[in-house]
VEXBA-293552 format. One record per residue (C-alpha): x negated, y negated, z negated; residue in one letter; residue number from 1. Coordinates in Angstrom, 3 decimals. Example, Ala and Ser with C-alpha at 12.3 -4.5 7.8 and 13.67 -1.06 7.14 Angstrom:
residues 2
(site (-12.300, 4.500, -7.800), 'A', 1);
(site (-13.670, 1.060, -7.140), 'S', 2);
***
This chain:
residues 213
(site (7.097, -12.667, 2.870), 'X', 1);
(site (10.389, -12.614, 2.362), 'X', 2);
(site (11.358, -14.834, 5.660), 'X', 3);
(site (9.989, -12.725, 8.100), 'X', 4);
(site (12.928, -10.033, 8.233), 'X', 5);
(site (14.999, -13.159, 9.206), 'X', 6);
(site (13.063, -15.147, 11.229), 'X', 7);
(site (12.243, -11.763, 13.165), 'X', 8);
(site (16.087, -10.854, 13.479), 'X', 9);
(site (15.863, -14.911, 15.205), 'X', 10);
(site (13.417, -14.576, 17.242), 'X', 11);
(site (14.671, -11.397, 18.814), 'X', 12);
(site (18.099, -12.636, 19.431), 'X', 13);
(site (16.269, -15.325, 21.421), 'X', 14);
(site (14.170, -13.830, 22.761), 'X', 15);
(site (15.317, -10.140, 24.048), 'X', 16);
(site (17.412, -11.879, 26.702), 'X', 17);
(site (14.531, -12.778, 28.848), 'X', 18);
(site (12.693, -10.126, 28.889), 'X', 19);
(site (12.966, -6.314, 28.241), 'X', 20);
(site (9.065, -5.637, 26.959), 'X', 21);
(site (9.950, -5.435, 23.580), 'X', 22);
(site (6.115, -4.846, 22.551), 'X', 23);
(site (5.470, -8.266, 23.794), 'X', 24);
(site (8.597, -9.926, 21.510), 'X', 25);
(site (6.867, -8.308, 18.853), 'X', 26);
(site (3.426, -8.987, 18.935), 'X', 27);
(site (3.440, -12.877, 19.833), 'X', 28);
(site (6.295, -12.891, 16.421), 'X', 29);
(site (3.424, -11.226, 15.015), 'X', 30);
(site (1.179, -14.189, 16.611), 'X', 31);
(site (3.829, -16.838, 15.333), 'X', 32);
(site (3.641, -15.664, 11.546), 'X', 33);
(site (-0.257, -15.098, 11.618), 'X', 34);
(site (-0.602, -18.831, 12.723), 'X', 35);
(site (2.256, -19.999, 10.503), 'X', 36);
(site (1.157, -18.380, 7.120), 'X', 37);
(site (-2.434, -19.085, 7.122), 'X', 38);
(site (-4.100, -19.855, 3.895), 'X', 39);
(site (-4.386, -24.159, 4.801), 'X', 40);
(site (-0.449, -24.619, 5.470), 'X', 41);
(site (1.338, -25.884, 2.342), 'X', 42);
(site (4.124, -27.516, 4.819), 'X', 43);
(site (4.192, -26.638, 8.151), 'X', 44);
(site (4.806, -23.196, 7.673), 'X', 45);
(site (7.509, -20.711, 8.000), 'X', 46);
(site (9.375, -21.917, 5.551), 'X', 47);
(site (9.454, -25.061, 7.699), 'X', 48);
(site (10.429, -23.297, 10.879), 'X', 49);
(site (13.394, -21.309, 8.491), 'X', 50);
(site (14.214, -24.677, 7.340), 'X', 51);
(site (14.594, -26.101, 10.605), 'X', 52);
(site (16.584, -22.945, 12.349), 'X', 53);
(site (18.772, -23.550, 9.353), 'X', 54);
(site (19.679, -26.963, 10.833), 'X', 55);
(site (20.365, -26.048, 13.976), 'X', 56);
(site (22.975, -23.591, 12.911), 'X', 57);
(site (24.294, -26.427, 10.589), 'X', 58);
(site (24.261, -29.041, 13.480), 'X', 59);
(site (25.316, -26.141, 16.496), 'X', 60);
(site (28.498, -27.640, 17.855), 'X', 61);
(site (26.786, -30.608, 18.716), 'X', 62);
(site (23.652, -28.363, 20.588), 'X', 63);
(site (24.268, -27.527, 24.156), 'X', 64);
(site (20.954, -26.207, 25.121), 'X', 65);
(site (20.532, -23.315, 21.944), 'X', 66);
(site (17.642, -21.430, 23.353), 'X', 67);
(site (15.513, -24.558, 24.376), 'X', 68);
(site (15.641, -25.581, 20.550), 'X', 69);
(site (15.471, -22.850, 19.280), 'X', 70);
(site (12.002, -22.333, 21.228), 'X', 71);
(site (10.848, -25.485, 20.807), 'X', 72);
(site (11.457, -25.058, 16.614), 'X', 73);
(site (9.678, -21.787, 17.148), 'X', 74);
(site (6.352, -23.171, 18.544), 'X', 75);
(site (6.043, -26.914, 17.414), 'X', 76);
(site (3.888, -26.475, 15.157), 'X', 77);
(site (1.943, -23.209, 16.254), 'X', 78);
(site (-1.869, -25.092, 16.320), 'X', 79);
(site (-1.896, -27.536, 13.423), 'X', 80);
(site (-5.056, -28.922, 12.507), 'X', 81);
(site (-5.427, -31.568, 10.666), 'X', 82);
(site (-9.021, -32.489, 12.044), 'X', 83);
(site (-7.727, -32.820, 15.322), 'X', 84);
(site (-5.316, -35.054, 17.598), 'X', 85);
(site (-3.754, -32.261, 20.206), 'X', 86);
(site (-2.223, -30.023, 18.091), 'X', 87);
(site (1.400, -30.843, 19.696), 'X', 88);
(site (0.198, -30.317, 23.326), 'X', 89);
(site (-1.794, -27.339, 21.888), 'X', 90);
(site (1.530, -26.052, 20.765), 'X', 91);
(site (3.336, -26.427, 24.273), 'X', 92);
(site (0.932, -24.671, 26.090), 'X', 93);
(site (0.801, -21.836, 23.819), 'X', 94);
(site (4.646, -21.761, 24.156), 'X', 95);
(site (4.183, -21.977, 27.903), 'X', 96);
(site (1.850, -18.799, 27.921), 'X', 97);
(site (4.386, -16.939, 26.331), 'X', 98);
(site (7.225, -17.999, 28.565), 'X', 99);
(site (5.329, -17.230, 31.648), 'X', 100);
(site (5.714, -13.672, 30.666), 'X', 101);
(site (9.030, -13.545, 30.689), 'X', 102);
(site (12.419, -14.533, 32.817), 'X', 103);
(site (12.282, -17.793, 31.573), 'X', 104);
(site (13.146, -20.505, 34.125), 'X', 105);
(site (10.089, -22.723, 35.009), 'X', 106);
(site (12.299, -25.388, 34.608), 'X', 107);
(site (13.615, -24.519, 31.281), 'X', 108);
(site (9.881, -23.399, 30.176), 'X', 109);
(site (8.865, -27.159, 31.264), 'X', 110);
(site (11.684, -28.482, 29.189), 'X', 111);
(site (10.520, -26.505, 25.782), 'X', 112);
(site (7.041, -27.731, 26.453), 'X', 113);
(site (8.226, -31.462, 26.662), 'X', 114);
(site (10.365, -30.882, 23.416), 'X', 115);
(site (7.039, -29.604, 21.414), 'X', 116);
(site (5.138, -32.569, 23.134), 'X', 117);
(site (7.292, -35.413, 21.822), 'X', 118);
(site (7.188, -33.810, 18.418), 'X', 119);
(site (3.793, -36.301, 18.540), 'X', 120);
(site (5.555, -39.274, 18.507), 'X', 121);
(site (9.080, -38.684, 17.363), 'X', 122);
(site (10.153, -41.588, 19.899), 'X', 123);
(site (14.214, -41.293, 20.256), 'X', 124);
(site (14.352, -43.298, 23.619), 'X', 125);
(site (15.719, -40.500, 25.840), 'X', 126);
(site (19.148, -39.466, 26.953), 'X', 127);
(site (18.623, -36.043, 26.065), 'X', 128);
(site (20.934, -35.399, 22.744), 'X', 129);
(site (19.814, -32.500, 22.111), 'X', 130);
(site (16.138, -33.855, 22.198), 'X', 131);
(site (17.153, -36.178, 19.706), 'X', 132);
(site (18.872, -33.872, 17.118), 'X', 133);
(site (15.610, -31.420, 17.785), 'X', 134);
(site (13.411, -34.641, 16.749), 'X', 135);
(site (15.736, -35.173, 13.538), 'X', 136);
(site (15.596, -31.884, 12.384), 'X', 137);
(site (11.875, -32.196, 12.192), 'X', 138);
(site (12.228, -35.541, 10.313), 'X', 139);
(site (14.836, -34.459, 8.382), 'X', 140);
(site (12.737, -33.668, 4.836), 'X', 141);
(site (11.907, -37.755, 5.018), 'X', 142);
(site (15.399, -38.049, 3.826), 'X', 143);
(site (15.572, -35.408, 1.388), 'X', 144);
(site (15.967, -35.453, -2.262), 'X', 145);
(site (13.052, -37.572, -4.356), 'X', 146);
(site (12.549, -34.179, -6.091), 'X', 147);
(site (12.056, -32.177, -3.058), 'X', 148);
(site (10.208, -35.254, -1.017), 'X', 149);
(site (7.522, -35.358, -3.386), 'X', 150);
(site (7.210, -31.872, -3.234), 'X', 151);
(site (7.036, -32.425, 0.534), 'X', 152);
(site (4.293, -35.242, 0.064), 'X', 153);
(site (2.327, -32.619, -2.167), 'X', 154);
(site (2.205, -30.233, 0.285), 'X', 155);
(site (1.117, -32.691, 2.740), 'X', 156);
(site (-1.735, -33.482, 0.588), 'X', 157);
(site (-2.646, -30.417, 0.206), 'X', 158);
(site (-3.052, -29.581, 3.966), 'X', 159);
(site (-5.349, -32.614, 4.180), 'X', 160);
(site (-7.578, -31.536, 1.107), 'X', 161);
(site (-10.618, -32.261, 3.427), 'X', 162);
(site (-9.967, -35.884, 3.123), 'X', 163);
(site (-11.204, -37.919, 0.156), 'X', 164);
(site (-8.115, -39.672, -1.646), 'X', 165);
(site (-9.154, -42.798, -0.505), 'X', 166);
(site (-9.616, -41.772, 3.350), 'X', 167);
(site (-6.299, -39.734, 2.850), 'X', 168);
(site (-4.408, -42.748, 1.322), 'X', 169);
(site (-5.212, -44.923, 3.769), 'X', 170);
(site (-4.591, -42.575, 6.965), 'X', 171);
(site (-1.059, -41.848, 5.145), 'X', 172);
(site (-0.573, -45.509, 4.260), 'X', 173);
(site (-0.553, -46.115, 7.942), 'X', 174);
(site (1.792, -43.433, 8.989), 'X', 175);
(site (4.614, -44.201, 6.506), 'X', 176);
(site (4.092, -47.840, 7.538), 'X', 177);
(site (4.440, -46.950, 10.636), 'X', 178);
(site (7.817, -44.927, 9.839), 'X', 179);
(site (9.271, -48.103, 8.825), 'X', 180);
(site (8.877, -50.371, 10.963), 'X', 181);
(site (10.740, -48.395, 13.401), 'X', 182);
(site (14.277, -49.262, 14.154), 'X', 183);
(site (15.266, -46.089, 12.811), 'X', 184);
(site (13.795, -43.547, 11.503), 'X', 185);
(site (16.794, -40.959, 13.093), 'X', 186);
(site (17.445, -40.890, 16.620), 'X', 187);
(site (20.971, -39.755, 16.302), 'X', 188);
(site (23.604, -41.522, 14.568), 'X', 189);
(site (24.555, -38.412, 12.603), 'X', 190);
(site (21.428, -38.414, 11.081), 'X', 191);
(site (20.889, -41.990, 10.656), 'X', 192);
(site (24.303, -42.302, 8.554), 'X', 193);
(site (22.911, -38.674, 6.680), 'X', 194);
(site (18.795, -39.505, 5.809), 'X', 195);
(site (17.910, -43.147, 6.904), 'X', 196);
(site (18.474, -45.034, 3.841), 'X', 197);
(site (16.854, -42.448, 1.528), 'X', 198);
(site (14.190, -41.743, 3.916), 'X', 199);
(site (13.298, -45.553, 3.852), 'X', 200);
(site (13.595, -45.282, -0.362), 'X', 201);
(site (11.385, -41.993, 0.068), 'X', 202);
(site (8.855, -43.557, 2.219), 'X', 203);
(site (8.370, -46.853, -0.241), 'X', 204);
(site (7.735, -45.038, -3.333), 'X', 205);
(site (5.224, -42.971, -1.844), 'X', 206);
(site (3.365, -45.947, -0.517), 'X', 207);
(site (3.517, -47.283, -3.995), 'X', 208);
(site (2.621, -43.956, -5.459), 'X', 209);
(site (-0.387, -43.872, -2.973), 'X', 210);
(site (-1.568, -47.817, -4.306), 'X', 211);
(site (-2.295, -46.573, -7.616), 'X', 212);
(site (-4.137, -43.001, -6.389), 'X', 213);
***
């Protein structure tokens, strides 16, 4: 695939500063892709994660904590399974493994592993900022383009093909109800002024899309 060489090159520059067993950098990048590209992920795959690192270069001056994002984008969605309700703290305790082999601070290891964790309910109350932009960036395809959203709602589908449409629908329903009747959508005000308004637009003709399914 052609993200790899990239995300790779990423991962290393991240990485390589906290440890010097370069044998283990490279075979838990080659556990990261395995999990990432497998054959049920139409979404939350590496394209995802690329799409995500891509923010955080767009948004850096406003970052202070790089490597703790850039972790936590890394790992957030490592177990993802649509049957099941744990696949966030799944995800931080995979992440956790991995840090505990390396020179990782506990502290900061703890932090990544909170960042994956509140990936499960996207709630913005928290004085971290860089929490915050880290939770936008993963909400950030809500308030793309309608071409690219559907695309995005598609691909959700698709990951879900176990479900019935009518099961699906209403499971979805609930979610993107649940979107808006949130304050906001964004936690940051950057992103709120960027996405909200097209996220809301985004998230009403899907529910009206998902009426006549």
């Amino acid at each position: 695939m052609q993200l790899i060489p990239g995300l790779k090159e990423q991962w290393l520059n991240l990485t390589a500063q906290y440890t010097t067993d370069e044998p283990l950098l490279l075979q838990e990048f080659d556990h990261l892709t395995t999990h990432y590209s497998t054959i049920n992920r139409f979404y939350h795959n590496l394209q995802h994660i690329h799409n995500l690192l891509l923010l955080q270069q767009q948004y850096a001056e406003d970052i202070k904590d790089h490597d703790t994002i850039g972790f936590a984008i890394f790992y957030h969605d490592l177990v993802y399974d649509v049957m099941k309700t744990d696949n966030e703290e799944e995800s931080a305790l995979a992440a956790g493994r991995f840090l505990q082999q390396t020179n990782v601070p506990v502290t900061q290891a703890e932090k990544i592993m909170n960042y994956i964790r509140a990936t499960k309910s996207h709630d913005g109350n928290s004085p971290d900022n860089d929490l915050l932009l880290f939770l936008d960036f993963d909400m950030a395809i809500l308030g793309s383009a309608p071409e690219e959203y559907q695309q995005y709602a598609q691909q959700i589908r698709m990951e879900y093909n176990s479900y019935n449409d009518t099961a699906y629908n209403m499971g979805r329903t609930k979610v993107l109800q649940h979107f808006l009747q949130m304050p906001h959508i964004y936690s940051t005000e950057t992103f709120r002024n960027k996405y909200e308004q097209q996220a809301r637009e985004n998230i009403n003709a899907e529910l009206a899309a998902l009426k006549t399914t």
